[in-house]
C-alpha positions in Angstrom: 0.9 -19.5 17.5 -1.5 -17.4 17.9 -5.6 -16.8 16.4 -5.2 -14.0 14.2 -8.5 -11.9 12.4 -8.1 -11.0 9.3 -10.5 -8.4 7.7 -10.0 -7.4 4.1 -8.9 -10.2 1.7 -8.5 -8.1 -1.6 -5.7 -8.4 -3.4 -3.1 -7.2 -0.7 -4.7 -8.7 2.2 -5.7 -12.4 0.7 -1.7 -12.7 -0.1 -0.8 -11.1 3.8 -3.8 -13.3 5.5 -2.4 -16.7 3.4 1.1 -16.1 4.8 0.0 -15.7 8.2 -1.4 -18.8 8.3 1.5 -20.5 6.1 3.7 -19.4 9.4 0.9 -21.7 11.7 -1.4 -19.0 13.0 -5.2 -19.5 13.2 -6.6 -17.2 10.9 -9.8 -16.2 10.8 -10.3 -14.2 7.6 -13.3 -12.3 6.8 -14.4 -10.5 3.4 -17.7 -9.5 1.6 -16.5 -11.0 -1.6 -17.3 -14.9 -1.3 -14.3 -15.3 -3.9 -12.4 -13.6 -1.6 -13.5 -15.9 1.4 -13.0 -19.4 -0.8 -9.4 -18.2 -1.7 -8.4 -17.5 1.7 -9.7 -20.6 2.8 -7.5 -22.5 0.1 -4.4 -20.8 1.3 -5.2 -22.6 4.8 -7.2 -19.5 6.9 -10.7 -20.3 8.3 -13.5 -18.3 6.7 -15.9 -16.6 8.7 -19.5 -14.9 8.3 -18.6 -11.1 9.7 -16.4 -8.9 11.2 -17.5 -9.7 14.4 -17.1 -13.5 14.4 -13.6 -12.9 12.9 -12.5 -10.6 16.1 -14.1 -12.9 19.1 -10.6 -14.2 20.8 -8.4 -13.1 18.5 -5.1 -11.3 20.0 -4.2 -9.8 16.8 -7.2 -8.2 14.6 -5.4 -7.2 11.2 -7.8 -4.8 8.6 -6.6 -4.0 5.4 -9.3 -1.9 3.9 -10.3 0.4 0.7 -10.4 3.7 2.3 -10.6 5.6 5.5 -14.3 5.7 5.7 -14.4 1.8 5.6 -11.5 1.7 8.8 -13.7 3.7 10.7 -16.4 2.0 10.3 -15.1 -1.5 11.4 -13.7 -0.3 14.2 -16.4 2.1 15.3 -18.7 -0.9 14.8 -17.0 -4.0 15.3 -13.2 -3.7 16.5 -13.4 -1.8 19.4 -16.4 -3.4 21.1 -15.4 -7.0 20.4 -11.8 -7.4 20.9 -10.0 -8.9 23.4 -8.6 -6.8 26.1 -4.7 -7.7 25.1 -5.7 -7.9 21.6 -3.0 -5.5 19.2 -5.3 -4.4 16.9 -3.2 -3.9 13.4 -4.6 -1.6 10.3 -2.3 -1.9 7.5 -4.7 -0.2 4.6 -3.7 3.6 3.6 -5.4 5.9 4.6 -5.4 9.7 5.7 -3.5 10.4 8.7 -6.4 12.0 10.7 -8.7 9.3 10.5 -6.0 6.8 11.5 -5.5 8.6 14.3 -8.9 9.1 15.4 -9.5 5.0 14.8 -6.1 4.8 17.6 -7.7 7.2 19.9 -11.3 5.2 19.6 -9.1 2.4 20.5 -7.2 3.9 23.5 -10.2 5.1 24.8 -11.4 1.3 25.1 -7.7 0.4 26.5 -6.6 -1.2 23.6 -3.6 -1.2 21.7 -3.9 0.1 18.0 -0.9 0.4 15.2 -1.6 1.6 11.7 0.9 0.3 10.0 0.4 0.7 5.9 2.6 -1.4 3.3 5.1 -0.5 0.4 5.7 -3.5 -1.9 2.5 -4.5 -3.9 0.6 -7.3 -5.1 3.7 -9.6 -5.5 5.1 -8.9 -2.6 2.2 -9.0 -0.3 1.9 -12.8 -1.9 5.8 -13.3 -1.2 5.7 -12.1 2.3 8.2 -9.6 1.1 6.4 -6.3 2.4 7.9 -2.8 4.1 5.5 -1.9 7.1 5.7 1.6 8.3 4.4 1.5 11.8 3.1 4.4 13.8 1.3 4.3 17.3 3.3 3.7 20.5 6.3 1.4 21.7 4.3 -1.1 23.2 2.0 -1.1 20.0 4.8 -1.1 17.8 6.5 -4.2 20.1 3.7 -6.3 19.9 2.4 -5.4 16.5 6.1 -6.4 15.2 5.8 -10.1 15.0 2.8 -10.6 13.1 4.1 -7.7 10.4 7.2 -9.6 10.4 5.8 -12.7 9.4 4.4 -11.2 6.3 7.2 -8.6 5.3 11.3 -7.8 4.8 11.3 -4.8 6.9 8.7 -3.6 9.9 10.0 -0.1 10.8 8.2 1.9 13.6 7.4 5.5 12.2 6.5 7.6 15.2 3.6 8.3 17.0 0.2 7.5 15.8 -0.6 8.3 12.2 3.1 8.1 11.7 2.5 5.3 9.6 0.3 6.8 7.2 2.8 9.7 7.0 5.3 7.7 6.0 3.1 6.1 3.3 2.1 8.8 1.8 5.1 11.2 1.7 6.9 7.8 0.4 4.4 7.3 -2.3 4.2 11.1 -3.3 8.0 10.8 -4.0 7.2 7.6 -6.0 4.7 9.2 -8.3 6.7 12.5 -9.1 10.1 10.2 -9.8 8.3 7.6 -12.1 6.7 10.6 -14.2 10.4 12.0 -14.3 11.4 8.5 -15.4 8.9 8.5 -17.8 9.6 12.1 -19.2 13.7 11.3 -19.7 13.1 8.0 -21.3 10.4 10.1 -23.8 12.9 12.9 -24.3 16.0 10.3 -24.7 13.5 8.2 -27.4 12.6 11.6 -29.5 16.4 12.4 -29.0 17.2 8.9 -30.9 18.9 7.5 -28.3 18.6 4.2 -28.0 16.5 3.2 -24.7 18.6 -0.4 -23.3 21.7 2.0 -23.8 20.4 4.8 -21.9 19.2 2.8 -19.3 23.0 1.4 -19.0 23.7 4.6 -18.6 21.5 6.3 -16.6 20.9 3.7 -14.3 24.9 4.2 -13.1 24.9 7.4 -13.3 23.8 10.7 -11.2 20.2 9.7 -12.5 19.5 6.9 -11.1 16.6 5.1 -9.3 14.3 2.9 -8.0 12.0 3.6 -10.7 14.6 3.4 -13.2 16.3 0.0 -12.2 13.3 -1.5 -10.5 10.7 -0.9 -12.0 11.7 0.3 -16.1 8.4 2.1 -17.6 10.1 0.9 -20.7 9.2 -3.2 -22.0 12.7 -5.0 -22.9 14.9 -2.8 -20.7 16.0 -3.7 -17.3 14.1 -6.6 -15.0 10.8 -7.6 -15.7 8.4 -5.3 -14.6 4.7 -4.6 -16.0 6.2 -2.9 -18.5 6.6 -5.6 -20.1 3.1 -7.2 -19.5 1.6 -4.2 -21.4 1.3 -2.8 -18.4 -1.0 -5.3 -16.1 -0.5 -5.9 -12.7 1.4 -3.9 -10.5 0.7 -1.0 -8.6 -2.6 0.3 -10.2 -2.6 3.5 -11.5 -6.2 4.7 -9.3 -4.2 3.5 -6.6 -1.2 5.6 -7.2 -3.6 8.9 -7.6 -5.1 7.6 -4.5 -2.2 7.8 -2.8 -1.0 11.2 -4.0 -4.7 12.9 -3.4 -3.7 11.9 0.3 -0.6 13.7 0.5 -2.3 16.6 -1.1 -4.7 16.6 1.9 -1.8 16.2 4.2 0.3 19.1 2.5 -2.7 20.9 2.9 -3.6 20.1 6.7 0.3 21.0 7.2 0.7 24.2 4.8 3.4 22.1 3.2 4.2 23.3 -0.3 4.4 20.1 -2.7 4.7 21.4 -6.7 5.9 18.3 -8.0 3.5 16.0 -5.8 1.1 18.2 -7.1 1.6 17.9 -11.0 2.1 14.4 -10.5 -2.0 14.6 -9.0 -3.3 16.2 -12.1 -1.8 13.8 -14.1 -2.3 10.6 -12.6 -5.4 12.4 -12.7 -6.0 12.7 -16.1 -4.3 9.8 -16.8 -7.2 7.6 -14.4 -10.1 9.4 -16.5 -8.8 8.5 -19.6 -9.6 4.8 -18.7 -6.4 3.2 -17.4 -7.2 3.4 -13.6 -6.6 -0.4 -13.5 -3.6 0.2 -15.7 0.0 -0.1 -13.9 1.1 3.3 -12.7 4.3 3.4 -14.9 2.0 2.8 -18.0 1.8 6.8 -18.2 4.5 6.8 -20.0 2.2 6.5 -22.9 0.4 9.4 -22.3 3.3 11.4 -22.5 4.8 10.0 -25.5 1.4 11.0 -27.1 1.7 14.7 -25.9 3.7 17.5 -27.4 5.2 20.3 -25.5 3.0 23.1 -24.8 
């Protein structure tokens, strides 16, 4: 087995440190959040006092971080002077696709192999070691990088070159956000028809309509699975996470002169959905915004 460092235990990267070290790797996990620190230490990783104690011998350094400005500045100030030579340096946050590939090309310069390699999945199955990792750098990166993603996901698919990965992520979670706010808008529209909702969903969910965020993830409580829906909407994917997410690709369409009128709308409402308070809300929970609104 090998040491691993582990930098970011939030609420994605606690669950993907803990089942690194459930499959016998020393992990050294670091975090500002002392919470953060005593809970990855209960799920059997070694905590440490900074970024750069985490790094010294590790061969794999794995970040999973807030935002591009904080991957930067790790690496710029701690990965890519401390790591070991062989070390496969690993960032699975989300982030924009230029800055993950100027945090790869910091790392080249230095002769080290870098991945970025964001997650689909969430909370639940970032605990269950259940993840999909979208990998983009080289074949080499990608070959090493693949074992240690492995251990904490389903699926570890290499994406392309890198900031491939990010691409991925992002035109992945566009697509995400535009088809739950469709969901959303039929099961509305079916409700005000009188229709009743389980039966739509039986029929819908077989039908030409169907999808993941119909028969996955139901905005609708006490129809299909269980899903947050029917937790009043807690947990989950967060809602500020999701507009995240789609501000990203709207960078991206922008950097590529990519027209995206549906991934736009769905911005503006996530949008206004967020600054109406329910940022920590689960993302399919706009549903009842736009039961609330008329057409206009």
């Amino acid at each position: 087995m090998a040491r691993v460092a582990f930098i970011g235990l939030g609420n994605m990267g606690g669950g993907m440190a803990a089942n690194l070290a459930k499959a016998g790797h020393d992990v050294r996990a670091f975090d500002l959040s002392q919470d953060a620190l005593d809970r990855a230490k209960a799920a059997g990783c070694l905590p440490v006092a900074s970024a750069a104690e985490a790094i010294a011998g590790a061969e794999a350094v794995v970040t999973m971080l807030p935002a591009g400005s904080h991957v930067e500045a790790v690496y710029t100030g701690d990965i890519v002077e401390h790591a070991e030579p062989g070390a496969i340096l690993i960032d699975c946050s989300t982030i924009d696709v230029a800055t993950a590939r100027r945090v790869g090309e910091a790392a080249a310069a230095r002769g080290l192999l870098a991945v970025d390699a964001p997650v689909s999945g969430g909370i639940a199955a970032a605990n269950a070691g259940t993840l999909t990792f979208m990998v983009g750098g080289t074949e080499a990166g990608f070959n090493r990088a693949e074992p240690f993603l492995a251990e904490m996901g389903k699926a570890v698919i290499h994406a392309g070159a890198s900031g491939a990965g990010q691409g991925a992520k992002i035109c992945n979670n566009m697509l995400l956000g535009a088809e739950m706010i469709a969901t959303c808008e039929a099961f509305v529209l079916a409700e005000k028809l009188g229709l009743d909702l389980q039966r739509f969903y039986d029929i819908a969910s077989v039908s030409s309509g169907q999808s993941w965020s119909m028969t996955s993830y139901c905005p609708v409580p006490g129809v299909g699975p269980e899903t947050p829906a029917d937790r009043d909407y807690q947990g989950g994917f967060a809602a500020a996470l999701m507009l995240k997410d789609l501000k990203l690709a709207m960078e991206a369409a922008g950097l590529a002169d990519a027209a995206t009128p549906m991934g736009a709308r769905a911005a503006e409402l996530y949008e206004a959905y967020v600054a109406e308070g329910n940022g920590g809300s689960d993302f399919s929970g706009i549903i009842r915004r736009l039961r609330e609104q008329k057409r206009g």
